[in-house]
C-alpha positions in Angstrom: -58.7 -81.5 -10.5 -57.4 -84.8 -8.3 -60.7 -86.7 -6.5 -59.9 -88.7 -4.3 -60.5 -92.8 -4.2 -63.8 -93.7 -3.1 -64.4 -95.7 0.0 -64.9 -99.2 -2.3 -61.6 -98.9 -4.2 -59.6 -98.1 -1.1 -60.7 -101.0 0.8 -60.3 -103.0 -2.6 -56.7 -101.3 -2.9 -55.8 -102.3 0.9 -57.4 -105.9 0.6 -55.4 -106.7 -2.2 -52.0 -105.0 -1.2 -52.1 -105.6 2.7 -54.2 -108.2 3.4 -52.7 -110.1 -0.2 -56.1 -111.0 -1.5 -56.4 -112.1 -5.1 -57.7 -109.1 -7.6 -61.4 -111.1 -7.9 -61.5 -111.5 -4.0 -60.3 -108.1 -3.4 -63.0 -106.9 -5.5 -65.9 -109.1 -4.0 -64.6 -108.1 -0.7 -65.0 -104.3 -1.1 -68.1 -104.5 -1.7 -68.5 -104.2 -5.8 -71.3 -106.5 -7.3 -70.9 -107.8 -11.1 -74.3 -108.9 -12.6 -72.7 -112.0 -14.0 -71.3 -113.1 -10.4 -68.1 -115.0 -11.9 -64.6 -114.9 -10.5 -63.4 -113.9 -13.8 -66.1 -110.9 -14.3 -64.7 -109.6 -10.5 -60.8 -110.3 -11.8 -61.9 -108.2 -15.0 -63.1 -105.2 -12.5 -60.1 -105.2 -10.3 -57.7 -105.0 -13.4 -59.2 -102.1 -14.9 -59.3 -100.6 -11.7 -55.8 -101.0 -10.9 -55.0 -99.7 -14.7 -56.9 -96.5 -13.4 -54.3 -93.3 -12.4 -55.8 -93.0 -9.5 -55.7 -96.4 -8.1 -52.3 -97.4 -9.3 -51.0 -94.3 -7.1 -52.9 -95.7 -3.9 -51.3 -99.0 -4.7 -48.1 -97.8 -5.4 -48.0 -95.9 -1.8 -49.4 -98.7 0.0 -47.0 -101.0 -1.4 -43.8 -98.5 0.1 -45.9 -98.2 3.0 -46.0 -102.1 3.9 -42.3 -102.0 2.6 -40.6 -99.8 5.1 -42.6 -101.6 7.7 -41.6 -104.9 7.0 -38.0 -104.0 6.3 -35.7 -104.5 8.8 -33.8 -101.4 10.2 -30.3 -100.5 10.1 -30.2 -100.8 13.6 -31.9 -103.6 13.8 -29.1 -105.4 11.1 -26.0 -104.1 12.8 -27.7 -105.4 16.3 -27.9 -108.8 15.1 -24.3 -108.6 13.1 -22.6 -108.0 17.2 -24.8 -110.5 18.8 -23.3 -112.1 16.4 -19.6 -111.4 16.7 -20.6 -111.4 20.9 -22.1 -114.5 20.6 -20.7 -117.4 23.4 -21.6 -121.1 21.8 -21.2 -122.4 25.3 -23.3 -120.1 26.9 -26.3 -122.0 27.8 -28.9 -118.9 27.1 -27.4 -118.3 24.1 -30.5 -116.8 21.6 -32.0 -118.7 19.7 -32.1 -116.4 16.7 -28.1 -116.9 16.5 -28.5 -120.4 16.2 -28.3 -121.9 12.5 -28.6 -125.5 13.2 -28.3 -127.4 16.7 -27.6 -130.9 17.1 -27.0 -134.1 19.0 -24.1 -136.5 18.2 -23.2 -139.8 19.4 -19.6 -140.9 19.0 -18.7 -144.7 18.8 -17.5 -145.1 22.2 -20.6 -143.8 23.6 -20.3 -139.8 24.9 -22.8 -137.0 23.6 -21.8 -133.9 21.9 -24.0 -131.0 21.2 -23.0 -129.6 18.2 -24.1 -125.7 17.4 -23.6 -124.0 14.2 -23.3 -120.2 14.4 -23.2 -117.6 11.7 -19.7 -116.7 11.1 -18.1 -114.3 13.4 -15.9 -112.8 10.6 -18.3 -112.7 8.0 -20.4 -110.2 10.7 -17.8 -107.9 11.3 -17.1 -108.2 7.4 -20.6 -106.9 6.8 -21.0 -104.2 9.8 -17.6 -102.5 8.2 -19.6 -102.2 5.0 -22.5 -101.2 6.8 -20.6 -98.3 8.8 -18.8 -97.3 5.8 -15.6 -98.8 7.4 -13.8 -99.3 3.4 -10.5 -99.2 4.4 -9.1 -99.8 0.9 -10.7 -96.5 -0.4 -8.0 -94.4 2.3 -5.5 -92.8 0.4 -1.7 -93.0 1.9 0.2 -96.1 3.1 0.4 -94.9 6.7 -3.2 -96.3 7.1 -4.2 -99.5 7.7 -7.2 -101.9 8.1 -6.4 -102.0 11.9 -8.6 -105.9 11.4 -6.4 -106.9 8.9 -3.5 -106.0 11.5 -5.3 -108.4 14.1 -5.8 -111.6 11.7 -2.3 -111.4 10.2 -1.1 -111.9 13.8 -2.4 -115.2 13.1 -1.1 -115.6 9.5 3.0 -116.3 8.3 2.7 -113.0 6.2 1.7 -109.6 8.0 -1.1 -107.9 6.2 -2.4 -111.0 4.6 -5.8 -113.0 5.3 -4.5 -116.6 6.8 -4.4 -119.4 4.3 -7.7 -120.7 5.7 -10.5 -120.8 4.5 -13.7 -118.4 6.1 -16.6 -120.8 6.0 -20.2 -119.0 6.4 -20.4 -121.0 9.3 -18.9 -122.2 12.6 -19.4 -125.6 14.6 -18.5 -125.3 18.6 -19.2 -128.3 20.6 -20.1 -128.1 23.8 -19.1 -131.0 26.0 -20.6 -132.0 29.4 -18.0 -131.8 32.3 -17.2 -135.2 33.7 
């Protein structure tokens, strides 16, 4: 027969795993008293307690618990990856959650650029294809093809080829006040 946790070693399970309290203070903070009243006597208690089948299966579903609401959704990924891709550097309400690094620059005659890093507009579409299951190279027959590919090689010398330059993680737009 399965008994349940008392109240004591729930609330030490949960102060240790949710509120991310050391084993000893996890212990204290239940409620458990040790004659000896040292850290390492409560430590002691909580380890043998967590050994315990019962406890370890608390902690194990709290932990997946606290996981899968701390995780980020797929939703909430392939949101960010098109404000990504939709992402306007000289739009002055641009979020600020896009931005990797903003900065001011003073050239030697005198004018001020803003310069804003972005995450990379290719590398976002490059990941939302994964992410949708868009794998164009597991398509049997020659008749399809990676209708993205077909849009970079317009820029390239050789159709269906990446262009010779490089894809950097990042991109730099400047955004220049109008005289």
């Amino acid at each position: 027969m399965y008994k349940t946790l008392t109240t004591k070693q729930k609330r030490f399970v949960e102060n240790h795993v949710t509120k991310g309290m050391s084993i000893a203070e996890s212990v204290r903070r239940a409620g458990y008293q040790v004659k000896s009243g040292r850290s390492e006597d409560y430590g002691s208690l909580g380890c043998r307690m967590l050994k315990t089948e019962r406890v370890s299966t608390y902690v194990s579903k709290l932990r997946e618990k606290v996981f899968t609401k701390d995780a980020l959704s797929v939703a909430e990924k392939r949101a960010f990856l098109a404000a990504t891709v939709r992402a306007n550097p000289l739009d002055p309400d641009l979020p600020g959650h896009l931005i990797q690094e903003a900065r001011t620059e003073v050239d030697p005659a005198g004018n001020v650029k803003k310069v804003i890093k972005l995450p990379s507009k290719l590398e976002a579409i490059n990941i939302d294809n994964k992410m949708a299951g868009d794998n164009y190279a597991d398509r049997a027959g020659s008749e399809i093809v990676n209708p993205f590919l077909a849009i970079v090689s317009l820029f390239s010398n050789q159709p269906g080829t990446l262009p010779a330059i490089p894809v950097r993680p990042v991109i730099e737009a400047e955004i220049v006040p109008a005289d």
